[in-house]
C-alpha positions as CSV (number, residue, x, y, z in Angstrom):
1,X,0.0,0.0,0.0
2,X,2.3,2.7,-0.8
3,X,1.3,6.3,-1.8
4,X,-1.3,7.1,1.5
5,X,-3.7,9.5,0.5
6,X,-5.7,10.1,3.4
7,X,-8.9,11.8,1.0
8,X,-8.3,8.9,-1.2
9,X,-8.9,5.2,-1.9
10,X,-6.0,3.9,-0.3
11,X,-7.9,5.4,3.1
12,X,-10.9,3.4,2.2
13,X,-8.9,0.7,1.6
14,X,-7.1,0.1,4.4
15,X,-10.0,1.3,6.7
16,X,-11.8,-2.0,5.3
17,X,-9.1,-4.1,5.7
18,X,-8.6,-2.7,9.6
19,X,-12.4,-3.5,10.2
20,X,-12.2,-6.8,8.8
21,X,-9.4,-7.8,11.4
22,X,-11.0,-6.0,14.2
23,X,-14.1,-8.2,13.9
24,X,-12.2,-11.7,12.8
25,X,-12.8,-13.9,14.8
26,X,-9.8,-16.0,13.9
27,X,-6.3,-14.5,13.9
28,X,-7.2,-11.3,15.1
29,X,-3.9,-10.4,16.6
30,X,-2.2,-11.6,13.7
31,X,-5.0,-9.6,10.9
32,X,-4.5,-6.5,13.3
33,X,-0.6,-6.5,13.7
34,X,-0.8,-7.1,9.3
35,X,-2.9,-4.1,9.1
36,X,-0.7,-1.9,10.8
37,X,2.1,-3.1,9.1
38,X,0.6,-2.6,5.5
39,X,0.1,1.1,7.0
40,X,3.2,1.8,8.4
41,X,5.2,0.5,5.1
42,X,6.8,3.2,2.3
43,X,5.8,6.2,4.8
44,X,8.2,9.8,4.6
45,X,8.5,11.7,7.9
46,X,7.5,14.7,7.6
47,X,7.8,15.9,11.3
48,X,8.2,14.9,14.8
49,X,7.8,16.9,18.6
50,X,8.5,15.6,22.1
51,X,9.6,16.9,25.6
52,X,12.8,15.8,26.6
53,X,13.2,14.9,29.7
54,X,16.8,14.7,31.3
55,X,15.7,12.1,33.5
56,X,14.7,9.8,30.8
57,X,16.9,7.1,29.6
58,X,17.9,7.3,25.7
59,X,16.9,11.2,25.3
60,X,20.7,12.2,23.8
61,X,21.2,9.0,21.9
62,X,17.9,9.5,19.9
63,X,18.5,13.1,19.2
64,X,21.7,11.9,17.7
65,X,20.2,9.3,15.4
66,X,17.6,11.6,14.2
67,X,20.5,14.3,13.5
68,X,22.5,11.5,11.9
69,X,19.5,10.7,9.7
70,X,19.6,14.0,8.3
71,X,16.7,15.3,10.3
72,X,16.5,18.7,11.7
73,X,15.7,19.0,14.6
74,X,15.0,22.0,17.1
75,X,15.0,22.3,20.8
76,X,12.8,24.4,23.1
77,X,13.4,25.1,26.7
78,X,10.9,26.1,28.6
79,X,12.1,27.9,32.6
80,X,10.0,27.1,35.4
81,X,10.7,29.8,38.4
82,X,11.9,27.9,41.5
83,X,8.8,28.8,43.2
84,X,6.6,26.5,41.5
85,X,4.4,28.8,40.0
């Protein structure tokens, strides 16, 4: 399924195939993980936006691999006053 037009056929498309493994009553997991996957194939992105957090594990390291992928990427920081408020 490659060239995702959201307006278009493809939608439809893949919007019948979804239902059909959201109802199966056989292989469901299997229909619903094969859905995604048709979706998720041939996609650009476009875009991205998250909060890093220093605390969390992997922040630096996946800033790097989106730089490295030729992404740009842009940082915000946003001050809190130590007063809470």
């Amino acid at each position: 399924m490659s060239g995702w037009n959201a307006d278009g056929f493809l939608a439809q498309e893949w919007q019948r195939t979804y239902h059909e493994a959201s109802v199966a009553l056989e292989g469901r997991e299997g229909a619903l993980a094969g859905a995604a996957e048709a979706l998720e194939r041939d996609l650009q992105l476009l875009g991205a936006t998250a909060v890093e957090d220093r605390l969390q594990e992997g922040v630096p390291q996946a800033i790097a691999c989106l730089l490295a992928a030729g992404l740009k990427v842009r940082l915000s920081c946003w001050l809190r006053n130590r007063k809470g408020s």
